[in-house]
N, C-alpha and C positions, 0 to 999 in steps of 0.2 A: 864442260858447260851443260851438254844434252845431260847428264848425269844429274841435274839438279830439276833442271826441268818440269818433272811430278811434283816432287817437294816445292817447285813455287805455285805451279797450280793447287796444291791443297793447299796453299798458305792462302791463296787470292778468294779460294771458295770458300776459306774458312771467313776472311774480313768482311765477304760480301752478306754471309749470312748472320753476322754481327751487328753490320751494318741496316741490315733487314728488321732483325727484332730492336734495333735501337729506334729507328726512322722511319722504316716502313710497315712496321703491324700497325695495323687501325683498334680504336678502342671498341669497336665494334665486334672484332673478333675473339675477345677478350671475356672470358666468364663473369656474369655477375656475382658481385657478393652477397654475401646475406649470412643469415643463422635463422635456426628454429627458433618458436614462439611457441608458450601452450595458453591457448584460453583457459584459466582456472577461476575457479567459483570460492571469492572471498562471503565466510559465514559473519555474519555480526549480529549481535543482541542490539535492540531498540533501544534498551534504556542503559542508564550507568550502571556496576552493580561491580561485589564482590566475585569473581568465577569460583565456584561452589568445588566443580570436579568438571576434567578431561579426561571424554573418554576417549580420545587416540594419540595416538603413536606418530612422530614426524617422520614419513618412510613406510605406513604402509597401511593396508587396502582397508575401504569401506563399503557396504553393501547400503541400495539405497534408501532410505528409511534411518538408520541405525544415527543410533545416541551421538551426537558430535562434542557438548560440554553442556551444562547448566549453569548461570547466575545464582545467587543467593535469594530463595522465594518469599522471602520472610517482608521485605518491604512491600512486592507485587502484590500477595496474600491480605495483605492488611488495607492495602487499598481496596481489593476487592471486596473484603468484606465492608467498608465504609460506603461503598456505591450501590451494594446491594440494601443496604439497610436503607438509603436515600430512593431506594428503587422500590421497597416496600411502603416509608411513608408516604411516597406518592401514589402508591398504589390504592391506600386507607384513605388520600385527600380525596380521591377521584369516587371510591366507592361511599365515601360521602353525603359528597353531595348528590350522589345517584339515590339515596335514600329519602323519604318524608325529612321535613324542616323539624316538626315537634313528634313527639313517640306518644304512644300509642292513648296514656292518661292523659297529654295535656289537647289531644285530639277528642276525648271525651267530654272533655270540659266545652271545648266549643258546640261540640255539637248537643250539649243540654243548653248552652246559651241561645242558641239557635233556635233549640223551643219554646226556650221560653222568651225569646221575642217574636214568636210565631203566637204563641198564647197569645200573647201581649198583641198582636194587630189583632187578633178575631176578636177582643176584650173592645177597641176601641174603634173598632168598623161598626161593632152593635151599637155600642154608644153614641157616634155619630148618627149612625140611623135613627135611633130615638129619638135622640133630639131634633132628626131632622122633622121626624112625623108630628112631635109636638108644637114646633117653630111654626107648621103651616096649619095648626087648630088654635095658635094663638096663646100656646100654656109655656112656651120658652121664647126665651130671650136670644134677641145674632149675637150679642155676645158668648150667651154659652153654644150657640149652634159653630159658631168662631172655633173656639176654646177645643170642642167635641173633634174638631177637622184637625186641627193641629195636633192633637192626641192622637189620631189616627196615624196624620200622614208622621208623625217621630217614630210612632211604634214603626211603621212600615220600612223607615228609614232604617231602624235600628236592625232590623229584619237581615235587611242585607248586611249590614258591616256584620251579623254573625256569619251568615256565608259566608263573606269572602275572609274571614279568619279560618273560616275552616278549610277552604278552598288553598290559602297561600300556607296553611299547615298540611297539607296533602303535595303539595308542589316538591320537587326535586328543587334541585340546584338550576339557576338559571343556563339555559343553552350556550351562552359563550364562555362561563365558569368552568360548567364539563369539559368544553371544546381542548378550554387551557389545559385544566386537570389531567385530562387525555394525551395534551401534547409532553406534556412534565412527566408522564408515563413512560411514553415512548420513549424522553432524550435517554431517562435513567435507564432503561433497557440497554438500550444502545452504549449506553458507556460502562454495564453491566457484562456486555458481551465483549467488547472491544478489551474491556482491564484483562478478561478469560481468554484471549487471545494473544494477548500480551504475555500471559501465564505460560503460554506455548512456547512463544517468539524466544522467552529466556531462557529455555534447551533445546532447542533446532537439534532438528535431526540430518541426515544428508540428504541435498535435496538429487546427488546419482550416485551410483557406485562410481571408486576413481581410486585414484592415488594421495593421500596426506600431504602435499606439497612442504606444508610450511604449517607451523604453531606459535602462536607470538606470544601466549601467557601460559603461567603456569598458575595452578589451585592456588588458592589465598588472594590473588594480586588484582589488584581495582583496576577494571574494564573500563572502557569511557563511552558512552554510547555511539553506534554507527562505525563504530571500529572495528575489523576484524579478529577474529581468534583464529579460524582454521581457514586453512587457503586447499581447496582440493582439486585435482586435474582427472575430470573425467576421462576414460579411452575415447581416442580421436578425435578430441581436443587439439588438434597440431595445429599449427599452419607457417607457409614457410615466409619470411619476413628480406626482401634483396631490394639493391638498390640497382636502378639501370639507368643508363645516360640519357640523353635527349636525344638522338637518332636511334636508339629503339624502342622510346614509349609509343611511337605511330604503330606498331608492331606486336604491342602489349597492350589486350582488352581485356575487359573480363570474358572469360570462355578461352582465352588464348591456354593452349598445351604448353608445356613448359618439361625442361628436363633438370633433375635435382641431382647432387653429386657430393657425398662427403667421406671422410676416412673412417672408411670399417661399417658401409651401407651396404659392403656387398655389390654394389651397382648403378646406376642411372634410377631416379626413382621418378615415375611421373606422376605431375601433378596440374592442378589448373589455375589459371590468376580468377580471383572473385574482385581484384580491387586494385586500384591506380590514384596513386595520389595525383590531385588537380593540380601543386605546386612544386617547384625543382627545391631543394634543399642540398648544402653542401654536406658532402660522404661523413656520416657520424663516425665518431671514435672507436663503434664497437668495433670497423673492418676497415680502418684505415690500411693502405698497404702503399708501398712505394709509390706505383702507376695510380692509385687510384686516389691520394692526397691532394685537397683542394680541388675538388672538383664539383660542379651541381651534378644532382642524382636526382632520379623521381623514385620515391618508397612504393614499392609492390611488393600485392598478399596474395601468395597460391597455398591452394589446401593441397595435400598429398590425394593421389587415388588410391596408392596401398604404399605398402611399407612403412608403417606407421611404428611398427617396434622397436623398429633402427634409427628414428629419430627421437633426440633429447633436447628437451629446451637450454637455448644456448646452445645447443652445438651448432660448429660455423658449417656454410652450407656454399659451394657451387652452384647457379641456374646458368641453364642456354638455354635457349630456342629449339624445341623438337621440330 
């Protein structure tokens, strides 16, 4: 019997410690899951179009600047030129009426009329005087001393309506007509500039150097506007994506150290949380695992402080608590 003795002892420490990771680990001491995330920068063209040409590779590197694909310029093109032409006759409406009302001969005209309804009072101011002198020696009649006034004051009358033709033929455009004219200026500018910018928008360049993540079309095939074509993943664009239970969100802030862990990192990689979801959500499909099926989680984002070459998006990732 003493002979068996060991043998039940390791049998008893073996149940116990069975026993232990059946019943007694806490989920607390228990790694969270997660996996990499990469923030990548999806390119899109504003408008619909044919993609003309791709200039990259799905799989590899862009400098920042450099060609990413063009649209078909041939619709863009054409509008522009239709906005600039609406952008010059508004131009000619405006310098218009910024000009005299009549040119230069029918302004001559008036201002001979003009003398000669100026002849024409000094002709019938004397006349009136005449007759006035004669009217009080007794040799004219109030009727013609009448007649001699009302001559005068037509002439006088007429005097001015040739001024003021000469005056409203010397006049511009009226002040609220420019104001318009000016504003009809402006819009076409602006939409002048805006279609030339658009000119741009349909071959974007890269807006960093990164990695070609992903290409959704290839040359010939109709883009639809606000759609992507090129997905690119800047360097250190990471960040690491875990889910943790409800006894250690209290212990999870932003600023909190954290330790990362995955197969073939080489080591422990540290990193920091920037973010905490306000809400628990049950463990997604992406890291379901035995112990961790049906359960509420709260979603936390730590960025790496190094080791950033050893992480790929989607690879599945370990955190603890540093």
């Amino acid at each position: 019997m003493r002979r068996y003795l060991p043998l039940i002892a390791i049998g008893v420490a073996l149940l116990a410690a069975v026993a232990w990771l059946a019943f007694g680990r806490r989920d607390g001491d228990d790694a969270w899951l997660g996996y990499v995330e990469g923030e990548a920068i999806e390119v899109a063209a504003p408008v619909s179009g044919q993609l003309a040409s791709l200039a990259v590779q799905r799989g590899g590197q862009v400098a920042q600047g450099q060609p990413l694909f063009a649209l078909n310029p041939e619709t863009t093109a054409a509008q522009l030129r239709q906005l600039e032409a609406q952008a010059a006759s508004a131009r000619a409406q405006r310098d218009d009426l910024l000009k005299a009302r009549q040119r230069p001969a029918e302004l001559g005209v008036s201002r001979a009329q003009q003398q000669a309804a100026q002849a024409e009072v000094v002709r019938t101011e004397r006349e009136y005087q005449r007759y006035a002198t004669l009217a009080k020696r007794g040799f004219a009649t109030k009727s013609q001393l009448d007649a001699a006034r009302a001559a005068a004051e037509s002439a006088r009358a007429s005097l001015r309506q040739a001024r003021a033709s000469e005056a409203s033929g010397e006049l511009a455009g009226r002040t609220d007509q420019i104001a318009a004219a000016q504003a009809q200026v402006a819009a076409a500018e602006a939409a002048v500039a805006a279609q030339r910018r658009r000119g741009d928008e349909i071959a974007p360049v890269a807006p960093a150097a990164g990695l070609v993540e992903q290409t959704y079309y290839n040359p010939g095939e109709w883009v639809t506007a606000n759609v992507p074509v090129v997905r690119l993943l800047p360097p250190g664009r990471i960040k690491i994506r875990f889910y943790a239970p409800e006894a250690a969100i209290a212990s999870l802030k932003p600023g909190t150290k954290v330790s990362v862990a995955c197969d073939g990192c080489g080591g422990a990689i540290p990193a920091t949380v920037r973010y905490v979801a306000p809400q628990a959500e049950f463990t997604p499909p992406v890291i379901y695992s035995e112990r961790a099926r049906a359960k509420l989680v709260f979603m936390v984002e730590a960025y790496p402080d190094r080791g950033l070459d050893a992480l790929r998006p989607g690879l599945p990732v370990e955190v603890r608590p540093r």
